[in-house]
C-alpha positions as CSV (number, residue, x, y, z in Angstrom):
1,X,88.4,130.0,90.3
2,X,90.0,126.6,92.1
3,X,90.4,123.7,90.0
4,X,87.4,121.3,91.3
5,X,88.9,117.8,92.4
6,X,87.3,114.8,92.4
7,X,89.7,112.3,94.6
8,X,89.0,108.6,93.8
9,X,90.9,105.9,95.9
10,X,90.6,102.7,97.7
11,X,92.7,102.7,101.2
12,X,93.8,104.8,103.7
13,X,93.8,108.0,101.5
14,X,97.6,109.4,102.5
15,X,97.3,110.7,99.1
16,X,94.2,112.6,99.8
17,X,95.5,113.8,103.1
18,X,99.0,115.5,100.9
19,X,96.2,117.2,98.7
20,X,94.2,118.1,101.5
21,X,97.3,119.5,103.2
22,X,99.5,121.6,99.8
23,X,95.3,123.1,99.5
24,X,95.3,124.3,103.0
25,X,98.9,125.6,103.0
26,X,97.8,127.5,99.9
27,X,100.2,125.6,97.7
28,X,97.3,124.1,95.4
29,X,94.6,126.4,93.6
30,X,92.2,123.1,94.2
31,X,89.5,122.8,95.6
32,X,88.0,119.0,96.2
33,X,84.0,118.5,95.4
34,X,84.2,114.6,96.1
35,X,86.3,111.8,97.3
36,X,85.3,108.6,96.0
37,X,86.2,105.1,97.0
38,X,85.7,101.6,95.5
39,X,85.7,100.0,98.6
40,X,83.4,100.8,101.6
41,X,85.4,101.3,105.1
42,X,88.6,102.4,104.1
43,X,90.2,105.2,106.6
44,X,90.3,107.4,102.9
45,X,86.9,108.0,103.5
46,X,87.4,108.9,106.9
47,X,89.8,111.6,106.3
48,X,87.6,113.0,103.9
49,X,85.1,113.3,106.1
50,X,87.5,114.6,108.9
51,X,88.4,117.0,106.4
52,X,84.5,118.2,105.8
53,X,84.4,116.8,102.3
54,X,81.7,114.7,100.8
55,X,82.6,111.5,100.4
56,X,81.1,108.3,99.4
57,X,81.8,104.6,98.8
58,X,81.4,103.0,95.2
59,X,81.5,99.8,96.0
60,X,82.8,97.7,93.2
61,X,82.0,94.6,94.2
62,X,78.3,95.8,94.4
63,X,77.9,96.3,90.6
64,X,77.2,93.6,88.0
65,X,80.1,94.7,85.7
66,X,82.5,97.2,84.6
67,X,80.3,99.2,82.6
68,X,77.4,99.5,85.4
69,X,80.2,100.2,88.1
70,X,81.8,103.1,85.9
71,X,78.2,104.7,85.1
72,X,78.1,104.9,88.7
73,X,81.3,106.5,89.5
74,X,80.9,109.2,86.9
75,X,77.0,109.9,87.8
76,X,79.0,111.3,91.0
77,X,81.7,113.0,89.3
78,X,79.7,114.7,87.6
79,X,76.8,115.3,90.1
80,X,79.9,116.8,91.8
81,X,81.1,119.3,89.5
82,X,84.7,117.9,89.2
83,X,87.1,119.7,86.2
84,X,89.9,117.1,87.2
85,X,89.7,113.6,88.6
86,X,92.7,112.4,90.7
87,X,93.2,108.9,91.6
88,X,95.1,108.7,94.6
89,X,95.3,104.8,95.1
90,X,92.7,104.0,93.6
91,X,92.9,100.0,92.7
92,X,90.2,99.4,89.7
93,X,90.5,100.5,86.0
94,X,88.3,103.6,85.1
95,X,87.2,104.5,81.4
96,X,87.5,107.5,80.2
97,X,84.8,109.1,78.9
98,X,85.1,111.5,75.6
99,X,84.9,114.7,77.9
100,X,86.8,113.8,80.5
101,X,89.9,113.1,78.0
102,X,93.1,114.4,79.4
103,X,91.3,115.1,82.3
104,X,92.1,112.3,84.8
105,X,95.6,112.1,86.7
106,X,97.3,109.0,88.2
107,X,100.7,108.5,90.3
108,X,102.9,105.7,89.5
109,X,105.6,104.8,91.7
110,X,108.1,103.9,88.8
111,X,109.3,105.5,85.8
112,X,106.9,104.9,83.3
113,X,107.4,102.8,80.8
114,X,109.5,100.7,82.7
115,X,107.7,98.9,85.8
116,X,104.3,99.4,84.8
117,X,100.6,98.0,84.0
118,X,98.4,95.5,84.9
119,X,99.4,94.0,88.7
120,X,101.7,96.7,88.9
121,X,101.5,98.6,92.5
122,X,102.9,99.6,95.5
123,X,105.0,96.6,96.7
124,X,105.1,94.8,93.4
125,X,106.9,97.6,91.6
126,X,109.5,98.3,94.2
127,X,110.9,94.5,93.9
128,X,110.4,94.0,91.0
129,X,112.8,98.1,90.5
130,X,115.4,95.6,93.1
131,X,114.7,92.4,91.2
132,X,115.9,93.9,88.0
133,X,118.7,95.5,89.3
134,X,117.8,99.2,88.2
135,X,119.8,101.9,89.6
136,X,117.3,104.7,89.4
137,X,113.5,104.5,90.4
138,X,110.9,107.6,90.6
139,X,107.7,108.9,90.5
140,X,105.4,109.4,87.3
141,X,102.5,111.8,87.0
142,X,100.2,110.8,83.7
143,X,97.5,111.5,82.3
144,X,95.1,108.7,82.0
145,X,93.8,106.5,78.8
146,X,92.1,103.5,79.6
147,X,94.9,101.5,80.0
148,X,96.8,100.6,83.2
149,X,99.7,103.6,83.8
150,X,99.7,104.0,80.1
151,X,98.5,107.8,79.2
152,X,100.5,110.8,78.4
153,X,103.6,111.7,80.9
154,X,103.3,114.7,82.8
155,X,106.0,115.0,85.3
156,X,108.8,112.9,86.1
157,X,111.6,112.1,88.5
158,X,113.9,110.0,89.8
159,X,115.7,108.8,93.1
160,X,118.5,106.9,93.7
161,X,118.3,103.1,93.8
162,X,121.0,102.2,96.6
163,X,123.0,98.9,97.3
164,X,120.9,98.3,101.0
165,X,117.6,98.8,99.7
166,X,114.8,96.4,100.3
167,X,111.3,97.2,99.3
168,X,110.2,99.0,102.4
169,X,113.2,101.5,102.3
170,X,113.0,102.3,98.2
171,X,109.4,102.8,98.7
172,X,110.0,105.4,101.2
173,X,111.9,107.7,99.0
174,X,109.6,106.8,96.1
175,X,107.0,107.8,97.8
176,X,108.4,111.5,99.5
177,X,109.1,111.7,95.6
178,X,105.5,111.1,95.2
179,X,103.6,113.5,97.4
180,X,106.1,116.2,96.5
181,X,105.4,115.8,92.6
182,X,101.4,115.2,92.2
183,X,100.6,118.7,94.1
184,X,102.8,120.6,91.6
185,X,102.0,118.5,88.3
186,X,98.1,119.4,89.7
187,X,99.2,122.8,90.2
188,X,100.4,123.2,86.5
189,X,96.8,122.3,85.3
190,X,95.0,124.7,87.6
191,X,96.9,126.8,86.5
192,X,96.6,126.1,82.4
193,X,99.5,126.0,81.6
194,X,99.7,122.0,80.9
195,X,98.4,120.9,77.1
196,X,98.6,117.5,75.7
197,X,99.7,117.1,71.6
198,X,99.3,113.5,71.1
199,X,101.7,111.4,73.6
200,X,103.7,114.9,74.3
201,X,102.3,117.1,77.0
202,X,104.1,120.3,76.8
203,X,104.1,122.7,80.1
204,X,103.8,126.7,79.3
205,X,106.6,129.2,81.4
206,X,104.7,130.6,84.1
């Protein structure tokens, strides 16, 4: 059986579209029951609907508070069957609920610890990566807590930080880092081989 996906995100969905794409090439044992976005309009829901999926805005602002907006999120998760959730841009801090513990994913563009939590996205991390004068960058797949980019690590890796970058041109190879890594990290769980002992998540030999 496919791993069931539920896809949350709040923009264009390029990170939906690599999922929807590593699926159809047969490179994903996933299937997606729902893509799920906190703001209404955004061309992620669009794709998803290209795509055939169902899809749906969850429109934060709509909701009187954290609480009532995550009730709402996770009467759809659920509704839709999902094993995983993935968030794939997706701009507002979910809780975790007890059974869905180590079983919510999230890409960072940096090497977690470093670059990372609250503010920290997209743009923001790639100057502040040239600000600090790092020489390495990456890509972090993690498990998530309840906390901003905070959960168990997953999968890892780096890219070079060169002399000439700006923003625009590290976030580039961050993000080809990016779309290569979440497919296979996913691809580890559906295929159970990934377990989590505390902050250590330990992958099984295929």
């Amino acid at each position: 059986m496919p791993l069931r996906l539920a896809v949350l995100l709040s923009g264009s969905g390029s990170t939906l579209q690599n999922l929807i794409d590593h699926i159809g090439r047969g490179e994903l044992a996933a299937e997606i029951t729902c893509v799920l976005s906190s703001r209404e309009g955004v061309y992620g829901l669009e794709r998803a609907r290209n795509a055939g999926l169902p899809a749906l805005a969850v429109p934060r602002k709509e909701y009187p508070g954290t609480t009532a907006f995550n009730d709402a999120l996770w009467r759809e998760i659920r509704t839709h069957g999902a094993d995983l959730v993935v968030l794939a841009g997706f701009m507002t801090l979910i809780e975790v609920p007890a059974d869905f513990h180590n079983r919510i994913v999230n890409v960072h563009p940096a090497l977690i610890p470093a670059f990372c939590g609250h503010k920290m996205y997209g743009h923001h991390v790639h100057e502040a990566v040239l600000a600090y004068g790092a020489k390495v960058s990456g890509a972090t797949v993690h498990f998530v807590d309840g906390e901003y980019d905070h959960g168990p690590i997953l999968m890892q890796r780096c890219v070079p930080v060169l002399d000439d970058d700006t923003p625009d041109t590290l976030a580039e190879r961050v993000q080809a880092m990016e779309r290569e890594i979440y497919p296979q990290a996913i691809q580890l769980i559906a295929q159970g081989r990934v377990s989590v002992e505390g902050r250590r998540v330990r992958v099984r030999p295929a």
